[in-house]
C-alpha positions in Angstrom: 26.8 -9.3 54.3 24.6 -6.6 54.2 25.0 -4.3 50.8 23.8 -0.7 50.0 21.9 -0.1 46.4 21.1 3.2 45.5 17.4 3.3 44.6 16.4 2.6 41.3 19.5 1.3 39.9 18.0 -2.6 39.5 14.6 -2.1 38.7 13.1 -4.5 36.2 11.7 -3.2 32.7 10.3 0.3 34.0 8.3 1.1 31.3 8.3 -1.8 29.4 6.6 -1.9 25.8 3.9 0.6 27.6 2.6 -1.6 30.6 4.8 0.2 33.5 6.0 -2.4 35.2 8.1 -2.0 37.9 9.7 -4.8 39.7 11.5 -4.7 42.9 14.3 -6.3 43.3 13.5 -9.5 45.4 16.3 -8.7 48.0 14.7 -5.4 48.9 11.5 -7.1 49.8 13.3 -8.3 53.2 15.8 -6.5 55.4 16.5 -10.2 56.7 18.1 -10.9 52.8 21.7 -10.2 52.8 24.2 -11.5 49.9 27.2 -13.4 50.8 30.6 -10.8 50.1 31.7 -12.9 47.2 28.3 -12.1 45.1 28.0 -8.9 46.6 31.4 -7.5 45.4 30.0 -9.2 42.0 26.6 -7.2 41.9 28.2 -3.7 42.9 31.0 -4.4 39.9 28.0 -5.4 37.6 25.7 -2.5 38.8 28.6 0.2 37.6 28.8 -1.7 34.1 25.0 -1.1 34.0 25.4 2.7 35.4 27.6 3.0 32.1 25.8 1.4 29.7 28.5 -1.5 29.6 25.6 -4.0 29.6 27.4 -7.1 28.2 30.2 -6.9 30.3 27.9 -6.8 33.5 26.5 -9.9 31.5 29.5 -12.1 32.0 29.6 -11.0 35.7 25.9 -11.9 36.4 26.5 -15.3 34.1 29.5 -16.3 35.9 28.1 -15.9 39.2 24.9 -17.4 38.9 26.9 -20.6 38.3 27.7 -20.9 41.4 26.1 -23.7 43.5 26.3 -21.8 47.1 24.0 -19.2 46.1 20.8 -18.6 48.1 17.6 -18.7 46.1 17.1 -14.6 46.7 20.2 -14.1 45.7 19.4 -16.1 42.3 16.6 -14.4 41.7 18.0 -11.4 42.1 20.9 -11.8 39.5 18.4 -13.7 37.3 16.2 -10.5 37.7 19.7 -8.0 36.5 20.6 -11.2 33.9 16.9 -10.1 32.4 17.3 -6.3 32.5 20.7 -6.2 30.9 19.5 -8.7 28.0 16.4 -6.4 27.6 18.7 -3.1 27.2 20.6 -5.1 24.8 17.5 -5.9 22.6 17.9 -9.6 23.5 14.2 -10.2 24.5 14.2 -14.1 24.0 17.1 -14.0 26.7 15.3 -11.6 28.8 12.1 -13.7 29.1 14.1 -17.0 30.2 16.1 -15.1 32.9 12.4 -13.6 34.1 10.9 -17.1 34.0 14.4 -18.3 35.8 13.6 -15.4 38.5 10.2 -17.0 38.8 11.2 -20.4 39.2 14.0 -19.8 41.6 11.7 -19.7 44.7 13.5 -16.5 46.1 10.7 -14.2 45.0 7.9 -12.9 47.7 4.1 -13.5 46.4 4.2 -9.6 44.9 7.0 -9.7 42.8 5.8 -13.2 41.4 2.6 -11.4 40.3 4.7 -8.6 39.4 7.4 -11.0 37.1 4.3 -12.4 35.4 3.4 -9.3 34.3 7.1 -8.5 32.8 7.3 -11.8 30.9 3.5 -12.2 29.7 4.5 -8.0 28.2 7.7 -9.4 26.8 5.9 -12.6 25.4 3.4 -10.1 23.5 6.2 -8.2 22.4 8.0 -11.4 21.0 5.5 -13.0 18.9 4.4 -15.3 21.5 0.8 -13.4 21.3 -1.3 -16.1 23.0 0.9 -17.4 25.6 1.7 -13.8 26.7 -2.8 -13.0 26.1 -3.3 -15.9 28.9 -0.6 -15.0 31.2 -1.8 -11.2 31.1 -5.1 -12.5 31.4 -4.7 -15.0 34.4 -2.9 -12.5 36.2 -5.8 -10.0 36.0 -8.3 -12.3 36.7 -6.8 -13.6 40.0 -7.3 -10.4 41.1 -4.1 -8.4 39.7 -4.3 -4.7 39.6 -6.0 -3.7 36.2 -3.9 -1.0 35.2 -4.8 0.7 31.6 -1.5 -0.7 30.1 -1.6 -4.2 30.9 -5.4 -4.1 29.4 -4.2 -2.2 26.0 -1.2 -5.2 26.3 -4.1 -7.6 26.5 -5.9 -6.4 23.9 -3.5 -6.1 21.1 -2.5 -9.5 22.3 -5.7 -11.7 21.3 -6.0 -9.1 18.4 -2.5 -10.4 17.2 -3.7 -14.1 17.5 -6.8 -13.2 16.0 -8.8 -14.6 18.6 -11.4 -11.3 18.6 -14.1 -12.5 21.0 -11.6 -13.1 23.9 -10.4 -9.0 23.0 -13.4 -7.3 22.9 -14.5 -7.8 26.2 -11.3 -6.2 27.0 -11.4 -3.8 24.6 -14.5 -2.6 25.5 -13.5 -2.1 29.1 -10.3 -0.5 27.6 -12.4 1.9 25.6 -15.2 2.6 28.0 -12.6 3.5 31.1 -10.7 6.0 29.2 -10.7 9.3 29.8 -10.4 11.2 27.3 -11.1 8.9 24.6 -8.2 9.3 21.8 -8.6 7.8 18.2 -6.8 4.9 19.0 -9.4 3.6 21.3 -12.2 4.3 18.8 -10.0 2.7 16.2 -9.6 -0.8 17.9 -13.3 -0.5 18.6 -14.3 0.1 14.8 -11.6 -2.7 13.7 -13.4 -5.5 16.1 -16.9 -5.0 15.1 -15.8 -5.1 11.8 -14.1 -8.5 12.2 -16.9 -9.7 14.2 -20.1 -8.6 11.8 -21.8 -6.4 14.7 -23.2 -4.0 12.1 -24.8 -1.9 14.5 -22.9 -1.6 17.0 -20.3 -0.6 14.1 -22.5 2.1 12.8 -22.6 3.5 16.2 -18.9 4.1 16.8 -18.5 5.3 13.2 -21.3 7.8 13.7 -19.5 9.1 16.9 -16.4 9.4 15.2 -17.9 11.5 12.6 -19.4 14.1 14.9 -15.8 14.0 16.1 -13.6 14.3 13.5 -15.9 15.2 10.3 -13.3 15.7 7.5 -12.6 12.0 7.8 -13.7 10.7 4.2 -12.6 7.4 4.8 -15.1 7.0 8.1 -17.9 8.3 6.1 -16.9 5.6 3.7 -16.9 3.1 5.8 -20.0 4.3 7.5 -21.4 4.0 3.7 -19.8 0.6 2.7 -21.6 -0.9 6.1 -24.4 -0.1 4.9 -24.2 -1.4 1.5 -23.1 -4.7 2.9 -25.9 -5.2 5.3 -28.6 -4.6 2.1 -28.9 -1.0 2.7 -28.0 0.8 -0.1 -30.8 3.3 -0.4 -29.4 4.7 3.4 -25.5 4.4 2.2 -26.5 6.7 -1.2 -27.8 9.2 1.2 -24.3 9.0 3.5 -22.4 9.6 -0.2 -25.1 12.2 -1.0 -24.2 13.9 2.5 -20.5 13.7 2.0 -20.9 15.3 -1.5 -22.4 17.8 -0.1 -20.4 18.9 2.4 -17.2 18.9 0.2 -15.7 15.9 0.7 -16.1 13.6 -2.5 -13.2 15.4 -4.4 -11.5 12.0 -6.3 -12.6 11.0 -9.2 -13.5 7.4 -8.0 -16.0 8.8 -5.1 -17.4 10.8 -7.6 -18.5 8.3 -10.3 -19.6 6.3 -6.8 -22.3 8.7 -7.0 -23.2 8.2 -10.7 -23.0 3.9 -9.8 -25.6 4.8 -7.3 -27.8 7.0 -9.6 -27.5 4.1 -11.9 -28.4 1.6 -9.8 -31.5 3.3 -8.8 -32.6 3.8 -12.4 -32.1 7.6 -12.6 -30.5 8.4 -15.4 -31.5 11.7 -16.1 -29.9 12.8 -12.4 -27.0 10.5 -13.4 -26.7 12.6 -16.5 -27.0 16.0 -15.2 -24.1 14.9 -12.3 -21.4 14.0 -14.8 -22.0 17.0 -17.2 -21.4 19.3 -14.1 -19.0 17.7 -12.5 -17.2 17.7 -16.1 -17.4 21.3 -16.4 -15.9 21.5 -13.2 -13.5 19.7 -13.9 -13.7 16.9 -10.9 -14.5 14.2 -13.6 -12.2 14.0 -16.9 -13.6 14.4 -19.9 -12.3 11.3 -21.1 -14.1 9.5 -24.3 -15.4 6.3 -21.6 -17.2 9.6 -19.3 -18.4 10.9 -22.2 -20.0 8.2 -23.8 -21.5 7.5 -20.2 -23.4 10.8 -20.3 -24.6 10.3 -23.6 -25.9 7.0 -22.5 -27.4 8.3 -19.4 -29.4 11.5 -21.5 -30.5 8.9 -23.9 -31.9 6.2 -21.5 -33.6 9.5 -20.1 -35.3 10.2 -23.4 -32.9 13.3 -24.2 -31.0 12.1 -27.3 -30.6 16.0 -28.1 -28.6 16.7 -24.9 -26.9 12.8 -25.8 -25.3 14.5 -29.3 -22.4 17.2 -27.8 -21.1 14.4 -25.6 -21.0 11.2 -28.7 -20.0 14.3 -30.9 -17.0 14.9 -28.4 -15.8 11.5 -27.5 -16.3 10.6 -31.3 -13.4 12.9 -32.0 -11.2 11.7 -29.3 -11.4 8.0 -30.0 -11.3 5.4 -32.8 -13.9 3.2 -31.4 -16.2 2.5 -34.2 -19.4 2.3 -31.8 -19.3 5.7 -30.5 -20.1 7.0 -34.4 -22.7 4.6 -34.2 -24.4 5.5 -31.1 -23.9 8.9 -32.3 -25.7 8.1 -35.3 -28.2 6.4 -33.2 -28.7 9.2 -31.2 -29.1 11.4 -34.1 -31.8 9.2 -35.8 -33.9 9.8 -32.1 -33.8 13.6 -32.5 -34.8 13.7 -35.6 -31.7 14.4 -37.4 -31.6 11.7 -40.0 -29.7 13.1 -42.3 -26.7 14.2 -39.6 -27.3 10.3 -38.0 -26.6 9.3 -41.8 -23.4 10.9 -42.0 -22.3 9.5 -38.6 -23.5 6.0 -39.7 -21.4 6.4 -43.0 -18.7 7.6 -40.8 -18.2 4.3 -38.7 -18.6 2.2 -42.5 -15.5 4.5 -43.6 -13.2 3.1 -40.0 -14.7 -0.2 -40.9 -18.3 -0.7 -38.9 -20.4 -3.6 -40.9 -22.3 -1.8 -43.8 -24.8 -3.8 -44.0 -26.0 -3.6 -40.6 -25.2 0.3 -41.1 -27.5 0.6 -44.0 -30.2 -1.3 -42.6 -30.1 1.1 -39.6 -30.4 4.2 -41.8 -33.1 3.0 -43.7 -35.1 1.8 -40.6 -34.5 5.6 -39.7 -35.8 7.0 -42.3 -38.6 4.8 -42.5 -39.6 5.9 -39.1 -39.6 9.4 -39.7 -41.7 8.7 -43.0 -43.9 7.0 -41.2 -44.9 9.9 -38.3 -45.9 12.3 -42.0 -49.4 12.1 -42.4 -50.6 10.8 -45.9 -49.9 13.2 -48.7 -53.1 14.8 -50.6 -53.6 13.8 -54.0 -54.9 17.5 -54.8 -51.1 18.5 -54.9 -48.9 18.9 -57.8 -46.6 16.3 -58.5 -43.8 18.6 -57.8 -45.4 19.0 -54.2 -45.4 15.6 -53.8 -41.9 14.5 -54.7 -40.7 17.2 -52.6 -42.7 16.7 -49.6 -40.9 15.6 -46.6 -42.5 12.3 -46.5 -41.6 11.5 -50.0 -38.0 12.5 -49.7 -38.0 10.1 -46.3 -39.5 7.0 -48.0 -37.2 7.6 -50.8 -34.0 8.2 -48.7 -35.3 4.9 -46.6 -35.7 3.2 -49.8 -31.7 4.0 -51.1 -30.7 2.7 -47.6 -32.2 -0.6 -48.2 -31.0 -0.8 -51.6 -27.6 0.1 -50.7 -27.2 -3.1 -48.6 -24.5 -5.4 -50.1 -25.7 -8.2 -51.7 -23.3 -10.5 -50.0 -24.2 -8.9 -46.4 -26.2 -10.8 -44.1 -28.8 -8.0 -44.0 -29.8 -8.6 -47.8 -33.0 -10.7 -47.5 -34.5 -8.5 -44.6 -33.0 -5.4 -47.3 -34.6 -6.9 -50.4 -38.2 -7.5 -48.4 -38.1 -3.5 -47.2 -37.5 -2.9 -50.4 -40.6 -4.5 -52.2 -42.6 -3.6 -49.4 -41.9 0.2 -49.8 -41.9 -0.4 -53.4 -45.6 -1.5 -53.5 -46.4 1.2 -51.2 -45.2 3.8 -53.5 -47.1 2.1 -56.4 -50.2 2.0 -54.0 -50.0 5.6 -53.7 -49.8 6.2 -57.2 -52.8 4.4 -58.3 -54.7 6.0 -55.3 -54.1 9.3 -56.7 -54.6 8.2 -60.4 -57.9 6.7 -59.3 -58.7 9.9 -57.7 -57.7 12.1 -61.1 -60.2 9.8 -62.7 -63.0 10.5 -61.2 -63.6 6.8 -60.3 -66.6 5.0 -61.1 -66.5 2.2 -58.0 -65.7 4.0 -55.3 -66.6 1.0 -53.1 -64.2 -1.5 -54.7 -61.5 0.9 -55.3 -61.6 1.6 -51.7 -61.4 -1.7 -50.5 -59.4 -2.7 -53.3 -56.6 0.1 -51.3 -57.8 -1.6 -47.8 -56.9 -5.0 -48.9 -53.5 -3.7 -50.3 -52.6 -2.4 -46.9 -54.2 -5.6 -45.3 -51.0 -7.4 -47.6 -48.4 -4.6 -47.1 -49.0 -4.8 -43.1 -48.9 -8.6 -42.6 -45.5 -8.6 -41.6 -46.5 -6.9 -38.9 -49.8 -8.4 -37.9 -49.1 -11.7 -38.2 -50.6 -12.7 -41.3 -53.1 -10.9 -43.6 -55.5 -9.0 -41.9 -58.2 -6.5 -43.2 -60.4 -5.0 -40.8 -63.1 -3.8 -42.6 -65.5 -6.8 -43.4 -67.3 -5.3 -46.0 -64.2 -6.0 -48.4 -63.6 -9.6 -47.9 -65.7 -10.1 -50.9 -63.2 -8.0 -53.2 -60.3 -10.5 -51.9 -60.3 -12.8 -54.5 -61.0 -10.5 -57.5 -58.2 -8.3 -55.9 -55.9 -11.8 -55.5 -56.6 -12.2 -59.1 -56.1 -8.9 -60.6 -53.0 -8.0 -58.7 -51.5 -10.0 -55.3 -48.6 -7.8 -54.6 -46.0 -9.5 -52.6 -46.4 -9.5 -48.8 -44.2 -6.3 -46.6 -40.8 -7.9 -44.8 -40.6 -9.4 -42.0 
C-alpha cells in the first residue's frame, strides 16, 4: 500500500545537539517501498500524535507495531527511525540511541542513511556521556570518507576533549579552528585550552598573543600570556607583560598589583619596589594596611633609605599591636641617625612586652655607633665642652643602655663586657688629657703606653691583642705591669 507523508514530518534529529543531521526516512529512499495497510494506518495515527506534540502516545503505537513479526525490514527501520525521534523529543536519549542502533541493524536502511544514522547516534553518544565511543564513531565515519561538515568536527572535538584524550582532538581542532571563517572566541578558546594541556608553550604564546591584538581588555589573557612565561623560566619577559598591562590600565586588583611589587622583589629592586607601593597607596589601589606598610618600610630600608622607611613603621606602628613593627621602627630610627627617637620606639616595644634585654643591647650598640663616627675630642677644651660634646653624650647614653640590661637577661655578659670596655675607654681618655695638662716628660712611652691600651681595648675585634706600631712592643710588659686593663667584649 502505497502512503503519502507530507515532507518533513519524520525526519530524524534535524539539528541535533549542533551537528545538523538530517536523516531521511528509509522508505523515502525507494519508490519501490510501500508499507502494508495495517502499519500504514498505524504510522499516519502516530504521525498526527507527533504533529501535536502527543509524543508518548505515538510511542505506544510505534512500540506495538514494531512487535509484529510480518513486518518488512524498511518498514522496521522506519518505525525504529520515529521510535528514536519521539524518545529524543521526550528527552529520553538512552532510548533514542538503541532505536537508532535498532534502525541500523534492521537491514532496511540504503548505504546513505546508514552513514547518515551513524552520525545521529555517535552525536547522541557524545551528548550522553559515552564520549569515546561516540569520538570513534564520529571519527570512523569521517575518515571513510563522510562529509566533513563544521558540526560533526566541533562534535568530535569536544568529544576526545571530554575523555581527555587531547592528542586525538587537536588535530581536529586545529582543522576546526583553521577552516573557520570568521574565527569567534570559541575556536581560539579550545585552541588556548589544548596547548595548555599538552605543554606546547609556544605554540600557546602564539594564540594568546593573537587574542590580545584582538580583544586587549582581556586581563585574564595577558595573565595567562604572563604565567606561561613564568612557567617556562622566563620571568624577566612575563615582568615586562605585567609591566605592559600596568601600563595600559589594566592591573586595577589589589592582588595584580602587589604581583608587580613580587616581581620587583624578586629582581632585587627595592627601591622601585618601594616607590610602587607608596604611590599606588596614595592612590588608593593598595590599602594602607599595617602588612603594606611595613612592606614599604622594608623595601626603603633594604634600599638604604631608612628616612623615607620612618612615616610608613610610624603609621603601621599605630595601627597594630605587633611588637616588631616598634622595633623595626626603632631600627630604622637608629639608621638615620635618630637615636634618641629609635630609643623611645625601642622603649616603646619593652612597654607591650618586647625582650629588654635584647632591647637595651640594641640601643646601646646604637649609640655606640654614632659615638663612634665623632672624631676624637681635643684635650684643649673645657671640661664643660667635653661633657657636652656630642660624642660624650653618645658614649655615655651607650654606656646607660648597657648598664640598663637586666641582670637575669641573657644579654648580661655581652652587657657587662661593653660596659668595661667603654669604661676603660673613658678612663683612657682621661689620662690622655691629664698627660697632656702635664706637660709630659716621656712623650714616647706615654704614647705607646695609649697605643697599647687601644691594642687591648680592640682585641675583641681583632682577634687577639694586636698593636701595630712595633716601636712599642718594648713598653708591653712595663705597661702589663703597671696597669693591664681588662680586654673590650666580644
Amino acid at each position: 500500500m502505497a502512503i503519502s507523508f507530507r515532507k518533513g514530518a519524520v525526519s530524524i534529529l534535524s539539528g541535533l545537539l549542533l551537528a545538523g543531521a538530517t536523516v531521511s526516512p528509509a522508505w523515502s529512499q525507494a519508490e519501490s517501498r510501500e508499507f502494508s495497510q495495517a502499519a500504514g494506518d498505524v504510522i499516519n495515527k502516530t504521525m498526527q500524535y507527533a504533529e501535536d506534540e502527543k509524543y508518548e502516545a505515538a510511542l505506544e503505537e510505534l512500540r506495538a507495531l514494531i512487535e509484529r513479526t510480518d513486518l518488512q525490514a524498511f518498514e522496521r527501520a522506519t518505525i525504529s527511525q520515529m521510535i528514536g525521534q519521539y524518545s529524543y523529543e521526550l528527552g529520553r536519549m538512552g532510548a533514542a540511541q538503541r532505536a537508532f542502533e535498532d534502525a541500523i541493524q534492521s537491514g532496511g536502511l540504503l548505504p546513505d542513511d546508514v552513514d547518515n544514522m551513524n552520525v545521529v547516534v555517535a552525536q547522541l553518544m557524545v551528548g550522553n556521556g559515552q564520549y569515546r565511543e561516540g569520538a570513534e564513531r564520529l571519527e570512523s565515519y569521517l575518515r571513510s570518507g563522510g562529509e566533513e561538515k563544521t558540526q560533526y568536527i566541533e562534535l568530535l572535538v569536544n568529544g576526545w576533549v571530554q575523555t581527555e584524550d587531547f592528542d586525538r582532538a587537536l588535530p581536529w581542532a586545529e582543522k576546526w579552528f583553521n577552516t573557520a571563517k570568521p574565527k569567534a572566541r570559541k575556536h581560539f578558546d579550545m585552541m588556548n585550552f589544548l596547548y595548555s594541556h599538552l605543554g606546547m608553550a609556544d605554540d600557546q604564546i602564539r594564540l594568546i598573543k593573537d587574542m590580545i591584538d584582538l580583544w586587549p581588555s582581556d586581563k585574564h589573557l595577558w595573565q595567562i600570556w604572563s604565567s606561561i612565561l613564568a612557567n617556562n623560566g622566563r620571568d624577566a619577559e612575563a615582568f615586562e607583560v605585567y609591566q605592559m598591562m600596568y601600563q595600559a590600565g589594566l592591573l586595577t586588583d589589589e592582588d595584580d598589583l602587589l604581583k608587580v611589587v613580587q616581581y620587583y622583589d624578586f629582581y632585587d629592586m627595592p627601591f622601585e619596589a618601594a616607590n610602587f607601593l607608596e604611590r599606588e597607596m596614595e592612590a588608593q589601589r593598595i590599602s594602607d594596611s599595617p602588612e603594606n606598610l611595613q612592606q614599604t618600610a622594608y623595601f626603603f630600608r633594604s634600599a638604604r633609605e631608612p628616612e623615607r622607611a620612618i612615616p610608613f613603621l610610624t603609621r603601621a606602628a599605630k595601627l597594630s599591636d605587633d611588637i616588631d613593627l616598634n622595633v623595626e621602627l626603632g631600627e630604622a630610627l637608629s639608621e638615620s641617625g635618630a637615636c634618641k627617637d629609635s630609643e623611645a620606639a625601642f622603649k616603646t616595644a619593652i612597654g607591650r612586652g618586647y625582650d629588654r634585654g635584647k632591647a637595651q643591647m640594641l640601643i646601646g650598640s646604637f649609640y655606640f655607633d654614632q659615638y663612634a663616627k665623632f672624631d676624637r675630642l681635643s684635650c684643649s677644651l673645657t671640661n664643660a665642652q667635653i661633657q657636652n660634646a656630642p660624642r660624650t653624650l653618645s658614649r655615655k647614653s651607650a654606656l646607660n643602655a648597657f648598664k640598663s640590661v637586666p641582670k637575669k637577661s641573657r644579654q648580661s655578659g655581652d652587657a657587662k663586657k661593653w660596659t668595661q670596655f667603654i669604661e676603660a675607654e673613658i678612663e683612657a681618655d682621661d689620662r690622655r688629657c691629664e698627660f697632656v695638662s702635664c706637660g709630659g716628660r716621656d712623650v714616647t712611652k706615654e704614647l705607646c703606653y695609649q697605643k697599647i691600651k687601644q691594642a687591648y681595648d680592640a682585641a675583641i675585634f681583632t682577634n687577639g691583642f694586636q698593636l701595630d706600631d712595633k716601636s712599642c712592643k718594648k713598653f708591653v710588659p712595663d705597661y702589663d705591669a703597671e696597669f693591664r686593663i681588662s680586654a673590650p667584649p666580644e
